[in-house]
N, CA, C and O of each residue as an XYZ file, in Angstrom:
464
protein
N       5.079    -44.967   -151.187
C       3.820    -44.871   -150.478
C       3.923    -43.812   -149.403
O       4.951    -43.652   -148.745
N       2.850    -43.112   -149.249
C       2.649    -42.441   -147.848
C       3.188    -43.140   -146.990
O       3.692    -44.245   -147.194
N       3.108    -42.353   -145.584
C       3.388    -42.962   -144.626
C       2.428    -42.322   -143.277
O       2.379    -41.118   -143.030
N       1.709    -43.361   -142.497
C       0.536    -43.303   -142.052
C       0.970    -43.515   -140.089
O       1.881    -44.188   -139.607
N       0.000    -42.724   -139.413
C       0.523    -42.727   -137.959
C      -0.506    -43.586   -137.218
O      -1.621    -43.163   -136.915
N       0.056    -45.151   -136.871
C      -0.727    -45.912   -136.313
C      -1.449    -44.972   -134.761
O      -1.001    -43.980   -134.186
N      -2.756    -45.841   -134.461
C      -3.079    -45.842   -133.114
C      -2.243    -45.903   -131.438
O      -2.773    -45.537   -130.390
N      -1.005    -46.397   -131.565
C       0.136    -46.338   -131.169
C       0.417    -44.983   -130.770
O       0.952    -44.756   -129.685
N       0.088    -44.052   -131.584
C       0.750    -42.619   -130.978
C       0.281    -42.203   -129.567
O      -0.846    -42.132   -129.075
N       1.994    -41.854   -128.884
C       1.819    -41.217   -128.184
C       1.329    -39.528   -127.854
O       1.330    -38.878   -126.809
N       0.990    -39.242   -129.040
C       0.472    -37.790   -128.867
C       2.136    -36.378   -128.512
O       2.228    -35.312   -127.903
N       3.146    -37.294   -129.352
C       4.617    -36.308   -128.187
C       4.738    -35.249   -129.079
O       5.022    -34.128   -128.659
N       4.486    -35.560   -130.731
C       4.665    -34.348   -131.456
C       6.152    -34.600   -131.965
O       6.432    -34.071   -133.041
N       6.825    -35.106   -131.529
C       7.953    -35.211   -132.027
C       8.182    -35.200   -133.826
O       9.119    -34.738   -134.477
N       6.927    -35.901   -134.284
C       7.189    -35.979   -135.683
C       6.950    -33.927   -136.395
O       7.499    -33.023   -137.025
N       6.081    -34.206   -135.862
C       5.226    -32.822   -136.782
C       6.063    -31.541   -137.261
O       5.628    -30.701   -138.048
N       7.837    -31.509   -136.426
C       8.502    -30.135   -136.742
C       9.869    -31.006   -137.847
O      10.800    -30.661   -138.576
N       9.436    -31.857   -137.524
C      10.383    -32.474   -138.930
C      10.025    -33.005   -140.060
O      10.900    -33.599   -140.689
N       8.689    -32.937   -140.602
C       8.235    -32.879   -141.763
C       8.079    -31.483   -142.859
O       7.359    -30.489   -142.757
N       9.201    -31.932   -144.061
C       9.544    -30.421   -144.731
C       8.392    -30.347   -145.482
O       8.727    -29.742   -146.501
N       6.892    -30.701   -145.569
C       5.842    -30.448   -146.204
C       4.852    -30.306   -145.599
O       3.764    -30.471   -146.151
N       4.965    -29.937   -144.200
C       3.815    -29.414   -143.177
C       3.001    -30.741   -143.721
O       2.261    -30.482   -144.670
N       3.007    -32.046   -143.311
C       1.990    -32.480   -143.941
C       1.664    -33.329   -142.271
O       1.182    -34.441   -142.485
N       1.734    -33.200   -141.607
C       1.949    -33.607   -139.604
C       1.092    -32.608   -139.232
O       1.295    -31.395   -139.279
N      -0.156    -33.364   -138.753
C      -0.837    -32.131   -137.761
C      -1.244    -32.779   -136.850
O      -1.401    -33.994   -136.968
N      -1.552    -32.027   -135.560
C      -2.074    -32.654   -134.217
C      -3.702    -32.635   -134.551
O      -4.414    -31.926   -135.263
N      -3.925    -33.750   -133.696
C      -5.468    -34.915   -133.828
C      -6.044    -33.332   -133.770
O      -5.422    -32.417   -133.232
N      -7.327    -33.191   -134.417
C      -8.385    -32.410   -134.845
C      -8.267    -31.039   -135.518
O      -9.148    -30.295   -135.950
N      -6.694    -30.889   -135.480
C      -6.330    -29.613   -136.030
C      -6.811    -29.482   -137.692
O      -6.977    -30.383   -138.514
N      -6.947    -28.141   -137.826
C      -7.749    -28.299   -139.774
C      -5.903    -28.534   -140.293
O      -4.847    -28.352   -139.688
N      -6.221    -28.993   -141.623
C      -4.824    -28.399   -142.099
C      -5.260    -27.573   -143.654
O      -6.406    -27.373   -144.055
N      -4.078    -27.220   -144.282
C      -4.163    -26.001   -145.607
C      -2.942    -27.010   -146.204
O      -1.996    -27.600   -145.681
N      -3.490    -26.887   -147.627
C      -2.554    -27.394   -149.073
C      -1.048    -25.922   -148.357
O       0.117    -26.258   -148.139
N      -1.520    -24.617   -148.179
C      -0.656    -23.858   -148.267
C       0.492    -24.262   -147.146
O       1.650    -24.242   -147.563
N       0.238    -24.699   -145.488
C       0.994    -24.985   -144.913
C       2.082    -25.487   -145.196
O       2.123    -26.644   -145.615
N       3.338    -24.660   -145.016
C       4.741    -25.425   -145.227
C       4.652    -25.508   -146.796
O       5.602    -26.260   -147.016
N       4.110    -25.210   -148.032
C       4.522    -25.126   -149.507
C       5.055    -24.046   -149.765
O       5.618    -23.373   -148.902
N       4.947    -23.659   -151.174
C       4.683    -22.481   -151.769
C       3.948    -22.677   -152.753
O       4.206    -22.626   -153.956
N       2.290    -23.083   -151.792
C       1.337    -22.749   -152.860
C       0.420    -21.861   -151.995
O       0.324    -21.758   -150.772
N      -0.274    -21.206   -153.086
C      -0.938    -19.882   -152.694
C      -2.671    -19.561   -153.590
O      -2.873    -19.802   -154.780
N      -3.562    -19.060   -152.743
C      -4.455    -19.829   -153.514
C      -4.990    -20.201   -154.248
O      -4.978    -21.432   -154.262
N      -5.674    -19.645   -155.163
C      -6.337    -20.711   -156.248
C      -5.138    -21.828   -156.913
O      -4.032    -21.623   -157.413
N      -5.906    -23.052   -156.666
C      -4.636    -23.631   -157.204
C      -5.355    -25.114   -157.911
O      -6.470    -25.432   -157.497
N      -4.764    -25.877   -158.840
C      -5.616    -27.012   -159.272
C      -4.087    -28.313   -159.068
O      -2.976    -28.339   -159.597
N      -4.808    -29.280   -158.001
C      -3.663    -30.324   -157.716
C      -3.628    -31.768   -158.423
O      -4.505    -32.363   -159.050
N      -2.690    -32.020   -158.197
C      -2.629    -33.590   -159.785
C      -3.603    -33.815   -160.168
O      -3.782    -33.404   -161.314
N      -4.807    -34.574   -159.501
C      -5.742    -34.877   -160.029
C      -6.927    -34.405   -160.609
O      -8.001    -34.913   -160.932
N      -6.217    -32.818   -160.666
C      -7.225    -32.096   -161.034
C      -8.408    -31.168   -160.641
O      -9.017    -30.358   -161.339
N      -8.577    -31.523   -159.259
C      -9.248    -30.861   -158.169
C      -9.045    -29.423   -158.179
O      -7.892    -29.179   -157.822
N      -9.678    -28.421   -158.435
C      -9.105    -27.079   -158.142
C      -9.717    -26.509   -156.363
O     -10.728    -26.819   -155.733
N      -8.889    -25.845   -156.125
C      -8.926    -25.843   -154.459
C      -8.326    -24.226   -154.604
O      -7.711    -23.582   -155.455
N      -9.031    -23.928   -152.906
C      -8.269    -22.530   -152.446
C      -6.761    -23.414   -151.638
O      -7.054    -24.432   -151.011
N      -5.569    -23.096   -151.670
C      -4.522    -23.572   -150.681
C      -5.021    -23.194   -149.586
O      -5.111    -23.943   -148.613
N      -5.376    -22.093   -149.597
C      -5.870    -20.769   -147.899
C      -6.962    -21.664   -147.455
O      -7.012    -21.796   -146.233
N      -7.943    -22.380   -148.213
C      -8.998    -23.151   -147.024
C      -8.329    -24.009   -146.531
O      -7.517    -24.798   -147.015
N      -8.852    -23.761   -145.086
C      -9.189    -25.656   -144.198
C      -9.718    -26.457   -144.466
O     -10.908    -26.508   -144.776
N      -8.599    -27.661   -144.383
C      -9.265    -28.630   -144.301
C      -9.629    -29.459   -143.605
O      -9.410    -29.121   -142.442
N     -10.369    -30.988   -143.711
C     -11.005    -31.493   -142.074
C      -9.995    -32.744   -141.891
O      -9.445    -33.603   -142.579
N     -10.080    -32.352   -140.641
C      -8.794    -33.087   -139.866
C      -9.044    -34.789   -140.292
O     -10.142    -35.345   -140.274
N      -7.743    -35.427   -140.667
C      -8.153    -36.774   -140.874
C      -8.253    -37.775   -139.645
O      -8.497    -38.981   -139.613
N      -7.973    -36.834   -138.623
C      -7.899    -37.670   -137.099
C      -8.109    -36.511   -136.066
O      -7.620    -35.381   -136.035
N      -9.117    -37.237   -135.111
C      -9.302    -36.140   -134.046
C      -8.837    -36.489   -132.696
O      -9.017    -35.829   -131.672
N      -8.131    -37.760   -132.837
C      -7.565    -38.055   -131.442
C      -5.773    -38.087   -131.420
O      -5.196    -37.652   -130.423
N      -4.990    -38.631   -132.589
C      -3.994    -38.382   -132.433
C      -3.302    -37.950   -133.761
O      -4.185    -37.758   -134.597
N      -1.893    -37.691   -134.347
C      -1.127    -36.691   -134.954
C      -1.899    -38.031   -135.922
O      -2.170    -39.221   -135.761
N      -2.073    -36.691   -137.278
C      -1.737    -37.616   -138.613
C      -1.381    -36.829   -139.710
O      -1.348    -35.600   -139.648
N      -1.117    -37.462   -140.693
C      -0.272    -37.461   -141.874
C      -1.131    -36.983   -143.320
O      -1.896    -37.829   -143.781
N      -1.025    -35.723   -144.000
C      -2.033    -35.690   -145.179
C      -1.297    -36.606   -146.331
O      -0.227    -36.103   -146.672
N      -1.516    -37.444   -146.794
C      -1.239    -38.475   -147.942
C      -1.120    -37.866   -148.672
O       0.029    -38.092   -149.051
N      -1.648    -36.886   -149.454
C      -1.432    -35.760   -150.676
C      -0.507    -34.667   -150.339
O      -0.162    -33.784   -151.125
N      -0.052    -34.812   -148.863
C       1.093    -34.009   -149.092
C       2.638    -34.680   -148.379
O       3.619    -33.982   -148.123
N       2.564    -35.847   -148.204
C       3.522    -36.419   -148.015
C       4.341    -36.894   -148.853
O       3.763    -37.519   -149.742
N       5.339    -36.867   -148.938
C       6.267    -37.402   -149.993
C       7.696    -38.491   -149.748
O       8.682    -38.730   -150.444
N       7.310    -38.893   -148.638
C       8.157    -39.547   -147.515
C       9.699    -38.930   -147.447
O      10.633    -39.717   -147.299
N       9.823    -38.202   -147.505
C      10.880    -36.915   -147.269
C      11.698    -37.322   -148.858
O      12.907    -37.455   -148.674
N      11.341    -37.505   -150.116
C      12.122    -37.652   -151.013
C      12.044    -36.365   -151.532
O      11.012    -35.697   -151.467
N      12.978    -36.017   -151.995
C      13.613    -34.674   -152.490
C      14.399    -33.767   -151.446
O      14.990    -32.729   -151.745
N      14.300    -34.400   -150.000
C      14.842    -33.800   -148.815
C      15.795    -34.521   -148.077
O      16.887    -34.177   -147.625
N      15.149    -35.644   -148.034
C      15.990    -36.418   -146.722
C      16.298    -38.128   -147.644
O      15.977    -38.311   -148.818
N      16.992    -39.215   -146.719
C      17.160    -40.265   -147.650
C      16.220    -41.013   -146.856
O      16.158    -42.168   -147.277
N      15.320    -40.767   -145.682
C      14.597    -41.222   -145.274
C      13.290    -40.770   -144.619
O      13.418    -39.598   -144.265
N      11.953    -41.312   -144.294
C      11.042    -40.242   -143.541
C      11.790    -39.690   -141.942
O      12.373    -40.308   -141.051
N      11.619    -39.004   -142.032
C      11.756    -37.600   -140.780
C      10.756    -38.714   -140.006
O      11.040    -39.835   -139.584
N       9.558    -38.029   -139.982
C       8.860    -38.733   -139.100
C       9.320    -39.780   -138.326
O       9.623    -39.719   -137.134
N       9.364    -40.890   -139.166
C       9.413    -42.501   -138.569
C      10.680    -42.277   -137.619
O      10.678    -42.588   -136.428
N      11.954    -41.596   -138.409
C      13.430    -41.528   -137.696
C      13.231    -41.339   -136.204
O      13.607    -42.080   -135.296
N      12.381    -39.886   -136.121
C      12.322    -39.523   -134.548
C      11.121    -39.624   -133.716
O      10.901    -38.962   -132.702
N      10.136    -40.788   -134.399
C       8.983    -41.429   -133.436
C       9.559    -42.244   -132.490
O      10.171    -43.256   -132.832
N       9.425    -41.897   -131.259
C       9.804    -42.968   -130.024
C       8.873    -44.181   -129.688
O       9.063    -44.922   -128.724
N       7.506    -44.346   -130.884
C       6.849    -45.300   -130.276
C       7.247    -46.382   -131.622
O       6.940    -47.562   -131.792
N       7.891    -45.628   -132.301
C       7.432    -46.199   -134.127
C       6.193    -46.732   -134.763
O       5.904    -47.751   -135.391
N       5.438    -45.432   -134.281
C       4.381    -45.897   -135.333
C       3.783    -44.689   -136.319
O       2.668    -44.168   -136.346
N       5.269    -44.403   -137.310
C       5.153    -43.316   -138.399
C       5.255    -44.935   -139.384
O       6.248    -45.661   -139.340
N       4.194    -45.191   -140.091
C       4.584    -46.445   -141.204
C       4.348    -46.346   -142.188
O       3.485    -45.553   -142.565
N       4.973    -47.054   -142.931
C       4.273    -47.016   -144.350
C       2.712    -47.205   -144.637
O       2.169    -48.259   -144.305
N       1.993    -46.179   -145.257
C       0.344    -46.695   -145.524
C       0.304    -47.605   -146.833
O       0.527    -47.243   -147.988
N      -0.061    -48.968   -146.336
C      -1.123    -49.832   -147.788
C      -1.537    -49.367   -148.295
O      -1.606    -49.537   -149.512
N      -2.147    -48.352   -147.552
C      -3.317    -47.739   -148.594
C      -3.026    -46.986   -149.809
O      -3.744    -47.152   -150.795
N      -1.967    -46.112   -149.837
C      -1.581    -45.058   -150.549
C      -0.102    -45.452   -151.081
O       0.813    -44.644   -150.925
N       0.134    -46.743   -151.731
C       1.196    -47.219   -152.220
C       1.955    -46.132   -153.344
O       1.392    -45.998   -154.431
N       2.975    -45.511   -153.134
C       3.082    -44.618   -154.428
C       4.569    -45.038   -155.206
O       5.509    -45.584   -154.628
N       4.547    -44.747   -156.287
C       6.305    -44.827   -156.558
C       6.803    -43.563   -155.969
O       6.130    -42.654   -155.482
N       8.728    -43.694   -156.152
C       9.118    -42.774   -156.015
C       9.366    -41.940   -157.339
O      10.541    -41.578   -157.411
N       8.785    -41.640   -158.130
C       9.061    -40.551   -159.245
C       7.448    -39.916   -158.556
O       7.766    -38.843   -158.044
N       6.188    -40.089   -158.379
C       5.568    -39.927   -157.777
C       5.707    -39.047   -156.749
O       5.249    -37.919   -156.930
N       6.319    -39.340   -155.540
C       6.432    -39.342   -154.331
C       7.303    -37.330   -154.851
O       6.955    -36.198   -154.516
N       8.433    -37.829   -155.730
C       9.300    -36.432   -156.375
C       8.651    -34.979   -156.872
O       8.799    -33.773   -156.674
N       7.686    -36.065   -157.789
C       6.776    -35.065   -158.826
C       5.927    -34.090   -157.491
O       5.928    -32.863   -157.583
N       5.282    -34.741   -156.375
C       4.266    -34.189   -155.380
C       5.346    -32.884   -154.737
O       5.066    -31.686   -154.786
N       6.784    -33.549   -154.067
C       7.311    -32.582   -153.806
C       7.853    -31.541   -155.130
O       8.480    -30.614   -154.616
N       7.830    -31.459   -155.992
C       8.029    -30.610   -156.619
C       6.710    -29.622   -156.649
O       6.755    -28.490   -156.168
N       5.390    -30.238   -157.340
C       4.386    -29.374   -157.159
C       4.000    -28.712   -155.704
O       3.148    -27.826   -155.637
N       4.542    -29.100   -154.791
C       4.405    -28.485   -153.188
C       5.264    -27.155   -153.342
O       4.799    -26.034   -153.136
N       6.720    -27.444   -153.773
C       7.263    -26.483   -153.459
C       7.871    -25.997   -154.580
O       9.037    -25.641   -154.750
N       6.648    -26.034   -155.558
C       7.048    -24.820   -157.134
C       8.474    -25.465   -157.882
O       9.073    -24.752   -158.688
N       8.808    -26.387   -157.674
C      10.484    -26.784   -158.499
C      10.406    -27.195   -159.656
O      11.427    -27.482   -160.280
């Protein structure tokens, strides 16, 4: 599953330079499929959606850091654990209900992120 940044945040940023899929942005910032991949634009993603990588997109939070679910992969293919959660001082990098995924899943996303 994703992993989702409760109301809890302190706003420190700490997570956002240790996620290897740019997928951490500060409250209202746009974010891009391209940030932190190597995708470039025209591009069509799992489900089929075809997208520019180069557009913005709308922030999923305008008050504190959050997490794009489609580009999180809870650091599998990188780390043996999320980055995030490790160096949140409030701990509230968590797992999302919402976005339950396996890990062959979680692999396949980082692979299509970063061309492997």
């Amino acid at each position: 599953m994703a992993i989702i940044i409760t109301d809890e945040c302190i706003n420190c940023g700490a997570c956002e330079p240790e996620c290897p899929n740019t997928a951490i942005y500060e409250g209202a910032d746009d974010w891009r499929w391209k940030d932190g991949t190597k995708l470039s634009g025209k591009i069509v993603l799992p489900d089929g959606t075809e997208i520019d990588s180069d557009d913005a997109q709308t922030p999923i939070s305008d008050d504190i850091y959050y997490i794009v679910p489609g580009k999180c992969t809870e650091c599998k293919g990188f780390h043996e654990e999320p980055q995030c959660a490790a160096v949140c001082p409030v701990d509230c990098c968590v797992p999302d209900d919402n976005h339950v995924e396996s890990e062959e899943l979680l692999l396949e996303r980082q692979a299509f992120l970063h061309n492997e």
